[in-house]
NUKOL-795383 format. One record per residue (C-alpha): z negated, y, x; residue in three letters; residue number from 1. Coordinates in nm, 4 decimals. Layout:
<recs>
<rec><c3>Z</c3><c2>Y</c2><c1>X</c1><residu>ALA</residu><num>NUM</num></rec>
...
</recs>
This chain:
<recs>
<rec><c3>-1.8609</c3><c2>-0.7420</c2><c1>0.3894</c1><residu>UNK</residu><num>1</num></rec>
<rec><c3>-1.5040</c3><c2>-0.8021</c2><c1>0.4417</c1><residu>UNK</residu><num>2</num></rec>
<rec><c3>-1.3183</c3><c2>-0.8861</c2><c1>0.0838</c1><residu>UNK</residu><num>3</num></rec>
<rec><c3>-1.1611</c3><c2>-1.2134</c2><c1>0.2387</c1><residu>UNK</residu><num>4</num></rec>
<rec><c3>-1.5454</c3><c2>-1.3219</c2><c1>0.2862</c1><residu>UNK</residu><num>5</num></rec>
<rec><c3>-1.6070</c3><c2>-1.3201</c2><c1>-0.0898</c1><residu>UNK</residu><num>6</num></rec>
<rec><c3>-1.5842</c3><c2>-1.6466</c2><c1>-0.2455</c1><residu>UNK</residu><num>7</num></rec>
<rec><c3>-1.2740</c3><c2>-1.7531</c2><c1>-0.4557</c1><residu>UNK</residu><num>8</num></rec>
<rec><c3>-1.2864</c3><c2>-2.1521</c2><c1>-0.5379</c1><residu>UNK</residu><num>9</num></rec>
<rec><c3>-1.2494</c3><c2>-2.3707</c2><c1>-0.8157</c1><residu>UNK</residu><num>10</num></rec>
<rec><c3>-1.4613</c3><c2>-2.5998</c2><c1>-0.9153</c1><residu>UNK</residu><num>11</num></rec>
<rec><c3>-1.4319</c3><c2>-2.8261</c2><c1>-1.2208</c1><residu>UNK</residu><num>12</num></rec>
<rec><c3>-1.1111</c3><c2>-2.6667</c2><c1>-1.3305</c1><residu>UNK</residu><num>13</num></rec>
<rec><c3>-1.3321</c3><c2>-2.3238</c2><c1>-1.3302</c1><residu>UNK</residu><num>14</num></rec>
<rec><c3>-1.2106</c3><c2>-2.0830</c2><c1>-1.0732</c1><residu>UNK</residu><num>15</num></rec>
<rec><c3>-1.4937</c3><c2>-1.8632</c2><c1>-0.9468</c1><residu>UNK</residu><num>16</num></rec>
<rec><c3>-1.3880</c3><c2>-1.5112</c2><c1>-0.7847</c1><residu>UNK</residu><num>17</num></rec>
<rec><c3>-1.7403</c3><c2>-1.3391</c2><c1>-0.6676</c1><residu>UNK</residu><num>18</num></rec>
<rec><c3>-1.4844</c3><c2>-1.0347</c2><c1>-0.5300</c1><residu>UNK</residu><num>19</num></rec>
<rec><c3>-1.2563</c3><c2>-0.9827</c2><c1>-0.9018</c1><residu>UNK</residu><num>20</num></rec>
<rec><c3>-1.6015</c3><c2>-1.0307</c2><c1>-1.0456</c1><residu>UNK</residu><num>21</num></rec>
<rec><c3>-1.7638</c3><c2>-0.7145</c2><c1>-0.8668</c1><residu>UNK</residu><num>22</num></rec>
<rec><c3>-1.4226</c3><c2>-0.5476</c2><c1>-0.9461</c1><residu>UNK</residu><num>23</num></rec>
<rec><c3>-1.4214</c3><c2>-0.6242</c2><c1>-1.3260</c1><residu>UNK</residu><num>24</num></rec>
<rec><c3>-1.7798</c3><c2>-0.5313</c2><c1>-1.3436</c1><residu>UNK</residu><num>25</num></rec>
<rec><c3>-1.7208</c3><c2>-0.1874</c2><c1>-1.1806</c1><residu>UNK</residu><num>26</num></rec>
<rec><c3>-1.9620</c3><c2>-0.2648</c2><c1>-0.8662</c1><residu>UNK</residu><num>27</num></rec>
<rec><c3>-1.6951</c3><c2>-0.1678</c2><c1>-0.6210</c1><residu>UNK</residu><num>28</num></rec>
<rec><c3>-1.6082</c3><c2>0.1625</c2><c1>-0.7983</c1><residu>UNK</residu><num>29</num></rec>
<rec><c3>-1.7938</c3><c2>0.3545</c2><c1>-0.5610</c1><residu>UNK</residu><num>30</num></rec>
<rec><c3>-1.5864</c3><c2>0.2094</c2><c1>-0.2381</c1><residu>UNK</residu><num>31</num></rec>
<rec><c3>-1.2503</c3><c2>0.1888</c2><c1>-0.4273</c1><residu>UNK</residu><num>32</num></rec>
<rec><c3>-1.2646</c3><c2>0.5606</c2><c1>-0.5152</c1><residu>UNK</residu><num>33</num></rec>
<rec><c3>-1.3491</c3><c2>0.5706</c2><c1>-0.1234</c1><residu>UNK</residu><num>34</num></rec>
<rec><c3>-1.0631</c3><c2>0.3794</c2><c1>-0.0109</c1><residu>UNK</residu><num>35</num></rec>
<rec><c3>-0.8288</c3><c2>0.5874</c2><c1>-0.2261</c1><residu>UNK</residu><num>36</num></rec>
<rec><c3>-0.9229</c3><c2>0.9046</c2><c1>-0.1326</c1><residu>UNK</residu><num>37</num></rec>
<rec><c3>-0.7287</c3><c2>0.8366</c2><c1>0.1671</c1><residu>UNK</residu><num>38</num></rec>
<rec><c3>-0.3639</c3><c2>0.8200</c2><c1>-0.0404</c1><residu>UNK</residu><num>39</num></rec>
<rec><c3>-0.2853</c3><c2>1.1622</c2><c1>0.0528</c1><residu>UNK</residu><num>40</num></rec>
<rec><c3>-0.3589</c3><c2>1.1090</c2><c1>0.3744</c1><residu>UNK</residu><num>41</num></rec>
<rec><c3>-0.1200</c3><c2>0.7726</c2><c1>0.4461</c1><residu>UNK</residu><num>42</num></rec>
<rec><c3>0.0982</c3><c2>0.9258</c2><c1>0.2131</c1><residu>UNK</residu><num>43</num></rec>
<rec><c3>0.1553</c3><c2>1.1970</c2><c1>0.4629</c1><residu>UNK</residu><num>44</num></rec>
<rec><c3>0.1647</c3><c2>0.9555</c2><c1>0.7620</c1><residu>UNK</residu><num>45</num></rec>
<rec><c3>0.4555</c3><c2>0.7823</c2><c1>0.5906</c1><residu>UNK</residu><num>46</num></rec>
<rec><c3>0.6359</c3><c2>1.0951</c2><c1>0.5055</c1><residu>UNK</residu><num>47</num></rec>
<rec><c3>0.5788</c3><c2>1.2426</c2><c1>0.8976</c1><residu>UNK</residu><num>48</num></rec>
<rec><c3>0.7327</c3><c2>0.8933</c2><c1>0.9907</c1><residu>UNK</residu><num>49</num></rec>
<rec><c3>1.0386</c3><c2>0.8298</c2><c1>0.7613</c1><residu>UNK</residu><num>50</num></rec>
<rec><c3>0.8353</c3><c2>0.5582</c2><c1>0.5998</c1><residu>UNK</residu><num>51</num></rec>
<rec><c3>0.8617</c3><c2>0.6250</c2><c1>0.2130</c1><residu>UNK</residu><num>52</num></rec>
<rec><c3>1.1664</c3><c2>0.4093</c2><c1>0.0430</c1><residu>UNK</residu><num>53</num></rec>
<rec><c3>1.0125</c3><c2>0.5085</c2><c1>-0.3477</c1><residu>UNK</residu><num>54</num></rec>
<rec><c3>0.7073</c3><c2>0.6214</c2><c1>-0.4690</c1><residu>UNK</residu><num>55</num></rec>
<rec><c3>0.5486</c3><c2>0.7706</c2><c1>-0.8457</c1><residu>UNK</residu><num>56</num></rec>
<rec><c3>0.2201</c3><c2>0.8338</c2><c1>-0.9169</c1><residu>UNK</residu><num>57</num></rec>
<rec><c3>-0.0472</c3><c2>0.6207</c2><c1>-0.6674</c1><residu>UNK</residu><num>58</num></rec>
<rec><c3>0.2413</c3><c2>0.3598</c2><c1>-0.5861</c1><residu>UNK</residu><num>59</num></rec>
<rec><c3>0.4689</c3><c2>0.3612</c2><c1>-0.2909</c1><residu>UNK</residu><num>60</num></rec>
<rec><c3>0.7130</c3><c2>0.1202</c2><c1>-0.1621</c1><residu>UNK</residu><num>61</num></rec>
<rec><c3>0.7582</c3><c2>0.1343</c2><c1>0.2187</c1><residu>UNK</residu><num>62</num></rec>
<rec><c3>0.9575</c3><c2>0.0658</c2><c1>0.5020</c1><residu>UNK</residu><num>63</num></rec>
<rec><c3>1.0202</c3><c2>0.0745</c2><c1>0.9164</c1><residu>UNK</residu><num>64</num></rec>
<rec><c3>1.3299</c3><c2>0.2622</c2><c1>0.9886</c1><residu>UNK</residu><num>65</num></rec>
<rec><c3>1.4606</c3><c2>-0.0092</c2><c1>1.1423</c1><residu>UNK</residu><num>66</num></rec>
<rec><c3>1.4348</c3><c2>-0.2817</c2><c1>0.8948</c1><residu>UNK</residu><num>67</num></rec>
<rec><c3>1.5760</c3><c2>-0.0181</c2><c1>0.6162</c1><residu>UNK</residu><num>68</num></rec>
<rec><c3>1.8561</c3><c2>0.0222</c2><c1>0.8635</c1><residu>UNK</residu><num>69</num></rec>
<rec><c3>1.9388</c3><c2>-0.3510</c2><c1>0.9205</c1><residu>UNK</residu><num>70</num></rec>
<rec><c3>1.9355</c3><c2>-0.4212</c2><c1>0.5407</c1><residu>UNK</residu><num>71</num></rec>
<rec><c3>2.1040</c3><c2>-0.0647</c2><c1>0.3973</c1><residu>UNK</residu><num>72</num></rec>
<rec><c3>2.3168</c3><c2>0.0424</c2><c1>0.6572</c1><residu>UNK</residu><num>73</num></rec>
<rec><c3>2.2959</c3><c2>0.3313</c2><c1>0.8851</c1><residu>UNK</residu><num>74</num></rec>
<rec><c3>2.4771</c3><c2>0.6009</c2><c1>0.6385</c1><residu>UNK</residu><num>75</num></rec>
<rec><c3>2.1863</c3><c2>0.4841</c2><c1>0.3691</c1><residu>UNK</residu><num>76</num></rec>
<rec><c3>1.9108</c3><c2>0.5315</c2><c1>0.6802</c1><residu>UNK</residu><num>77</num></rec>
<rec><c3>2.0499</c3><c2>0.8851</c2><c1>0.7786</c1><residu>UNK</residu><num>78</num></rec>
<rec><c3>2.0599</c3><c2>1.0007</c2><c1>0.3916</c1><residu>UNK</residu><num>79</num></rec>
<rec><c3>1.6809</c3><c2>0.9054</c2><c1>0.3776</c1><residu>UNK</residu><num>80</num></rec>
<rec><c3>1.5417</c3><c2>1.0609</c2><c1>0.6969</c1><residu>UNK</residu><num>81</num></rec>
<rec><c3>1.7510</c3><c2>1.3781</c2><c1>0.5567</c1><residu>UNK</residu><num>82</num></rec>
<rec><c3>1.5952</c3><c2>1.3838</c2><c1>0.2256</c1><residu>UNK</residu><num>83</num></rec>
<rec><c3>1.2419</c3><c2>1.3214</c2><c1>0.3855</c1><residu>UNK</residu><num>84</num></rec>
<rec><c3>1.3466</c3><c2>1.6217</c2><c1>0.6388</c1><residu>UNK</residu><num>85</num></rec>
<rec><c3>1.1934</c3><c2>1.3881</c2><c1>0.8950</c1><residu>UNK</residu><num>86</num></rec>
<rec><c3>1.1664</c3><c2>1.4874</c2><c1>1.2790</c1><residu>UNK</residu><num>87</num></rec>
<rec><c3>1.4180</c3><c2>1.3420</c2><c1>1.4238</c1><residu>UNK</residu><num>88</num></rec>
</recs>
């Protein structure tokens, strides 16, 4: 099942999640630790590509080349494809 196919309403001024509900009750735990294991993987993808603006830990902030060039500059895009060692 597709999480936007989960319910999420509110009725009576009670909202009722049936996804954050399987979540909370550790249900999903199986298929979350699934989806992560592919971090390293994207990771790496976004490293190869020049994607990676920040990242710590299991968080990463992203972005194209081109719209990190548009809103920092080209200097700022060069000095982050260097650091990254990406193949240009």
């Amino acid at each position: 099942m597709r999480a936007n196919e989960y319910i999420r309403k509110v009725t009576g001024g009670v909202e009722v999640d049936e996804l954050a509900e399987l979540v909370e009750d550790g249900k999903l735990d199986l298929r979350l630790q699934e989806l992560d294991s592919h971090w390293t993987e994207v990771m790496k993808l976004a490293e190869k590509y020049g994607f990676i603006m920040q990242s710590y830990g299991g968080v990463a902030m992203l972005a194209t080349n081109f719209e990190y060039r548009s809103v920092n500059g080209s200097k700022a895009l060069a000095d982050r494809l260097r650091m990254q060692n990406v193949d240009i």
